[in-house]
N, C-alpha and C positions, 0 to 999 in steps of 0.2 A: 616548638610550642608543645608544650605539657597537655596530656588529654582532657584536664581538669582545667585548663585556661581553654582550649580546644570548644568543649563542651560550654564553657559560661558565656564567649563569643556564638556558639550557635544559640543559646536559650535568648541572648540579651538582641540577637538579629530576628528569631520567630518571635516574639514579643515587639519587637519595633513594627515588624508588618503585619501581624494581628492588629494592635493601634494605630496605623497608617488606614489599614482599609475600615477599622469601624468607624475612623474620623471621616474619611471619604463618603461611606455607605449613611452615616447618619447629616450628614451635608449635603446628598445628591441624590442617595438614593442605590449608588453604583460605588461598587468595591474598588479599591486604589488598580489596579492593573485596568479598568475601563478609561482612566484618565492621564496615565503615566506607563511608562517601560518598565521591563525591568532592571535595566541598567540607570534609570532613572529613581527606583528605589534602593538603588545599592548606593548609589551617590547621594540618596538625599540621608543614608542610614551612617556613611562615613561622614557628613555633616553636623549630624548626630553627637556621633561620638566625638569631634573637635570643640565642637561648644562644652559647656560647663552649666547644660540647662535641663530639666525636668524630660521624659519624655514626653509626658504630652502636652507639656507646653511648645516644645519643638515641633510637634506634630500637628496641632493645633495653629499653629502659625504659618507650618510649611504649606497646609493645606489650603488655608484661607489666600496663598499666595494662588492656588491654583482655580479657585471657586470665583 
């Protein structure tokens, strides 16, 4: 892995659990690790990236499954 493919995989995973926990924290009140693992967000972030969908409409959805 190239450090420039390296680094867009890290930006594009702190970007996914930044909008993981403000969809949580504006639904509940509590940030995504108060309701989920964190192997629970690495799986929901490789779910992510196999679909073909917006993030936050993924995230948006994933969440509503949890709320």
């Amino acid at each position: 892995m190239t450090a420039q493919n390296a680094t867009t995989v890290d930006s594009s995973w702190t970007v996914f659990t930044e909008v993981l926990s403000d969809e949580f924290t504006a639904r509940t009140g509590f940030g995504v690790y108060a309701h989920i693992t964190p192997v629970d967000v690495s799986q929901a972030y490789q779910q992510y990236q196999q679909r073909n969908a917006p993030m936050r409409l993924f995230v948006r959805e994933y969440v509503r499954s949890y709320v």
